[in-house]
C-alpha positions as CSV (number, residue, x, y, z in Angstrom):
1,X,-14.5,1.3,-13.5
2,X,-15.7,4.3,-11.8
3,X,-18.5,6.0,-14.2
4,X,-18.2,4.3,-17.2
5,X,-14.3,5.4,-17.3
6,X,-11.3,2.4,-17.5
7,X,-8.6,2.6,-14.0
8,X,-5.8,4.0,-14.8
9,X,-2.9,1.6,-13.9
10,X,-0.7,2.6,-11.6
11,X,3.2,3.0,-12.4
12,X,4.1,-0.5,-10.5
13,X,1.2,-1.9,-12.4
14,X,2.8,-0.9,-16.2
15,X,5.8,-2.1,-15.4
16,X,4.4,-5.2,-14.2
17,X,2.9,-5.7,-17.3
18,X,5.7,-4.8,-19.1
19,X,8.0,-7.0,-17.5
20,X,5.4,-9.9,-17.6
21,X,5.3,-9.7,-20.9
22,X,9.0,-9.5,-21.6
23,X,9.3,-12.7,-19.6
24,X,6.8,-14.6,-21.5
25,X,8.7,-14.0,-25.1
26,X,11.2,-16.5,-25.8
27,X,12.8,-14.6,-28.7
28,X,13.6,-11.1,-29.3
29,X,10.0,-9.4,-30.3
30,X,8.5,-6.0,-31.8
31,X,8.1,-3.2,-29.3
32,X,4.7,-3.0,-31.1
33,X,3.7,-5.8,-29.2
34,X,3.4,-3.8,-25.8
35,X,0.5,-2.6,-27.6
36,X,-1.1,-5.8,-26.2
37,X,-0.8,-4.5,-22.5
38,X,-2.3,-0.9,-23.9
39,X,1.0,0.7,-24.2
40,X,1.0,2.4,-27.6
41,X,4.4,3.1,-29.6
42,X,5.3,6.5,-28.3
43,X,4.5,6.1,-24.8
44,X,6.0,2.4,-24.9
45,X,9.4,4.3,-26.3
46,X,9.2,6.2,-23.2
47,X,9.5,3.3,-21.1
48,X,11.6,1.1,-22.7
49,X,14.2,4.2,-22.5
50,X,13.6,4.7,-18.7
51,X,13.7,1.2,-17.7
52,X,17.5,0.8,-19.9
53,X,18.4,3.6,-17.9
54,X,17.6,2.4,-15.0
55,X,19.1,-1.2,-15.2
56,X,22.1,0.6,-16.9
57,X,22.5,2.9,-13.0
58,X,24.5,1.1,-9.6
59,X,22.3,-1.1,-7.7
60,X,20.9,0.3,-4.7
61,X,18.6,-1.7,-1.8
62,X,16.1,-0.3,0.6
63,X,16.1,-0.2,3.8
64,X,12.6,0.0,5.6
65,X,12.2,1.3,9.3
66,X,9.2,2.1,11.2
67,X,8.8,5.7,10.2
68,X,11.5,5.8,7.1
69,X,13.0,4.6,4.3
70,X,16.8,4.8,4.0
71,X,18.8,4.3,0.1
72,X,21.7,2.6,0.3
73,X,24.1,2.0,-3.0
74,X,25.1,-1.5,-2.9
75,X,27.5,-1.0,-5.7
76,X,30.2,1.4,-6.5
77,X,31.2,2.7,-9.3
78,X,33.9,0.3,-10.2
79,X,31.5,-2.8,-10.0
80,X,28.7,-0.9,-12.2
81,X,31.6,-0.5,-14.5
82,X,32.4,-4.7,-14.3
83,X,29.4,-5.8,-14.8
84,X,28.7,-3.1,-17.6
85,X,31.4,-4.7,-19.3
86,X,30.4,-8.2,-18.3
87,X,27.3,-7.9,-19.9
88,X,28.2,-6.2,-22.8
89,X,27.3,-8.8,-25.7
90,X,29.5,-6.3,-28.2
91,X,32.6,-6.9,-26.3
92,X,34.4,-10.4,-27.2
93,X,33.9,-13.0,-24.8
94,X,37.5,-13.1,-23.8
95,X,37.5,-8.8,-22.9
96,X,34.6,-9.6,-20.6
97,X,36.5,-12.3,-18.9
């Protein structure tokens, strides 16, 4: 605490949190319980929207160098479209097959 005032958390730090908690449920919970790592209900909205997008987007991997950092999409468009469908709990067990 720098005069009195909390740290902010960083963005790898809420989504930490957010993913820690997620992993410690066992069941399907409330998003009102993000309010137990300070998230309140709109702001947790916000990031339970941009992390479904995200996961829902083709897998990329980073590359590290010396001096840069390349992207490189690991999956095409055919394979985000698989394991869309593979995932897909709507979708009857045999369609996924």
């Amino acid at each position: 605490m720098i005069d009195g005032k909390p740290k902010r958390r960083t963005i790898q730090e809420r989504v930490e949190d957010i993913f820690e908690l997620i992993n410690s449920q066992n069941k399907p919970f409330p998003k009102s319980r993000l309010k137990d790592i300070g998230l309140n209900p709109k702001s947790a909205e916000k990031w339970l929207k941009l992390i479904d997008y995200i996961q829902k987007q083709p897998k990329i991997r980073l590359i590290q160098t010396e001096h840069n950092t390349f992207i490189e999409k690991v999956e095409g468009k055919y394979q985000a479209l698989m394991r869309k469908m593979i995932l897909d709990e709507t979708l009857p067990f045999e369609q996924r097959l």
